[in-house]
N, C-alpha and C positions, 0 to 999 in steps of 0.2 A: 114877613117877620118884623117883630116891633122889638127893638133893647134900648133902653134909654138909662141906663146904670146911676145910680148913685156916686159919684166921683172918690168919695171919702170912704163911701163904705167896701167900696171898688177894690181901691188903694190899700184897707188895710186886711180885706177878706186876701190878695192876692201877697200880701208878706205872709199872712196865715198860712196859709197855702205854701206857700214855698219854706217855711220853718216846719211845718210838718212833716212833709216832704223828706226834706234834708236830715231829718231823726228817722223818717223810716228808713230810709238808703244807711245811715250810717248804721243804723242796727245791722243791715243786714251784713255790710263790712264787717263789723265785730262778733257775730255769726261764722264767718268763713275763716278768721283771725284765731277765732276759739277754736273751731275746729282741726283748724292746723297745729295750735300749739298742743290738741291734744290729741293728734297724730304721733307728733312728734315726743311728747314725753312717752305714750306710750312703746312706740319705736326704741325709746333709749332705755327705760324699764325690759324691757325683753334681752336684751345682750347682756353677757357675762359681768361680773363686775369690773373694774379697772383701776388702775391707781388714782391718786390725785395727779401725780404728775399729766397722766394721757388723758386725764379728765380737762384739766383747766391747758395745759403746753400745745393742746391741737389749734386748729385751724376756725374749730366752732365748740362753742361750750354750750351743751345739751343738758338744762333743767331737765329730770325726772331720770336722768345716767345711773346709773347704780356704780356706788362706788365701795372698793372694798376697805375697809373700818383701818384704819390709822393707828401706832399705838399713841395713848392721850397720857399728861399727869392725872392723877387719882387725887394728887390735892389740893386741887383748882377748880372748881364751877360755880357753875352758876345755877341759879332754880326762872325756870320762866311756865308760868301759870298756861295748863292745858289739860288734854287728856291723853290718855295711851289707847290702845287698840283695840281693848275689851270696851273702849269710851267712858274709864274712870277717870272722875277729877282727881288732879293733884301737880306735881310740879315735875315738868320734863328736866333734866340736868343736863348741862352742854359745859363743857370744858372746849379748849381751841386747840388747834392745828398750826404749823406756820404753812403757808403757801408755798409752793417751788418758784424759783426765781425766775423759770422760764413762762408763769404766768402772765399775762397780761398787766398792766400798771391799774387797771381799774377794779382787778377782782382783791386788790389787799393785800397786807401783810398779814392777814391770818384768817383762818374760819370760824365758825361756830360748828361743833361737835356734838349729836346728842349722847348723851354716853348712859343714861339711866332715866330713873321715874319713883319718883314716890306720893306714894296716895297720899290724901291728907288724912290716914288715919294712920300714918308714918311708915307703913310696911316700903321696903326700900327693893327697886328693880335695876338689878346693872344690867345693860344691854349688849348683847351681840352681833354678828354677822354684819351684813352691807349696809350701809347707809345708802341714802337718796337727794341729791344734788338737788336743789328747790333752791329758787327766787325767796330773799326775806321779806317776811310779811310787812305788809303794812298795818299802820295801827287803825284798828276799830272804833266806831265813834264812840263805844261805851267801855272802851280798853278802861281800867284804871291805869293810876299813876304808877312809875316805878320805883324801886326803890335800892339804888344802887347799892347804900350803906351795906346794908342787909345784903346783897347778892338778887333782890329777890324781882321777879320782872312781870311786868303783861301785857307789853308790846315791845318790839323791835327797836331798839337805838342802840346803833355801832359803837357812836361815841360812849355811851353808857356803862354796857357790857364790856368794851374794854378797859376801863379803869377797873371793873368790879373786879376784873381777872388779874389787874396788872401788869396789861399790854400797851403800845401804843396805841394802839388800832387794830379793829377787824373787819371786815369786809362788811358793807352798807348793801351788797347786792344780794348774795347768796349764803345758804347754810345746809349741810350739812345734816338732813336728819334720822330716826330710825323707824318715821310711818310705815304702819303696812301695805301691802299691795293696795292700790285704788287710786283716782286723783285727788293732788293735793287741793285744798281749799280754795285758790285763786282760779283753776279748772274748775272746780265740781260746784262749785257755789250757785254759776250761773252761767248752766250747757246752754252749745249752739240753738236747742230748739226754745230755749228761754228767749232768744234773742232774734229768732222767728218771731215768736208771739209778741214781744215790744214791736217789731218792724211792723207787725199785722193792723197792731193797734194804733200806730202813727198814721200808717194810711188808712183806716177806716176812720180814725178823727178828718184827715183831708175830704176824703169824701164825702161825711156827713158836713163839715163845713160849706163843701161846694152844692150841697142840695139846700141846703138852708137860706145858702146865697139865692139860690134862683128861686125857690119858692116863697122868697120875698118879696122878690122883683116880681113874680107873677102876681102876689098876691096885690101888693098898689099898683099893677094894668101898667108896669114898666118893661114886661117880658110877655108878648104874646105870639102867637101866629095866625093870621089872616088869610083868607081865601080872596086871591082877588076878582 
């Protein structure tokens, strides 16, 4: 057998190599990551509803918990740009909650509340039953801007939202909302087998990298084998 490799080109086919690598494996971590976390909110969507208190005072706090509805002010909210369940646009309404003291010090002095929905052809929806304990969104790279003054919103800021309302603060983690049954957005966006096919794809770039490498070397007579 004959290898007499290119030093440079060696050198930089084998970081290739190991950075693709290292994106397949991590996909597939966050594959197994998703899947857990969507074990798990579906697990806490299936039991009864429960207070706030035994939602946030327990031992672990279950995004996708069903929690039963709170009473809210009626003349306080806010409007933040979305859809509702039939998947009309318009603006979901969240007024706030204060939190029980026996919560944690990272979940806030208070929630976000959905309490209604109105179309933007104004027909106005107050909401009832359980709400669903979700992680707050993060903002979109095509979010617009908000617009405190006004109340009116289209991405996530605690700081924001709580001045709209005239609070100190509300929690930066979590809210409170009245989705229907199904995974919230941060699950559903992009399931475990989305993140098979990334992994799939990382390593079939390593691979075709590593055949490229030798069929180079083969081709300038720097990779062969010999009979002796």
């Amino acid at each position: 057998m004959v290898f007499r490799p290119l030093p440079l080109l060696s050198f930089l086919t084998l970081v290739a190599l190991a950075l693709l690598v290292w994106l397949g494996l991590w996909q597939l971590s966050r594959m197994d990551e998703k899947a857990d976390a969507i074990a798990a909110f579906e697990a806490a969507s299936d039991v009864a509803p429960v207070s706030i208190e035994d939602a946030l005072c327990g031992d672990t706090v279950l995004y996708g918990q069903r929690i039963a509805r709170p009473d809210l002010p009626v003349d306080v909210e806010l409007r933040f740009f979305g859809r509702d369940g039939a998947d009309v646009a318009g603006w979901r309404l969240f007024s706030a909650v204060a939190v029980p003291d026996c919560a944690g010090a990272d979940t806030g002095p208070a929630l976000l509340v959905e309490s209604g929905f109105v179309a933007l052809d104004g027909s106005r929806t107050m909401l009832d039953g359980p709400l669903t304990l979700e992680a707050a969104p993060a903002r979109g790279m095509f979010d617009a801007d908000n617009d405190p003054a006004s109340g009116t919103f289209h991405h996530y800021d605690a700081t924001e939202m709580a001045a709209a309302l005239g609070l100190p603060a509300v929690s930066d983690l979590m809210w409170l909302t009245a989705r229907p049954s199904g995974l919230p957005p941060h699950l559903a966006q992009t399931p475990p087998s989305r993140h098979l096919g990334y992994a799939l794809t990382w390593f079939g770039f390593a691979i075709t990298l590593l055949g490229v490498y030798i069929a180079f070397h083969v081709t300038r007579g720097r990779l062969g084998f010999t009979r002796r």
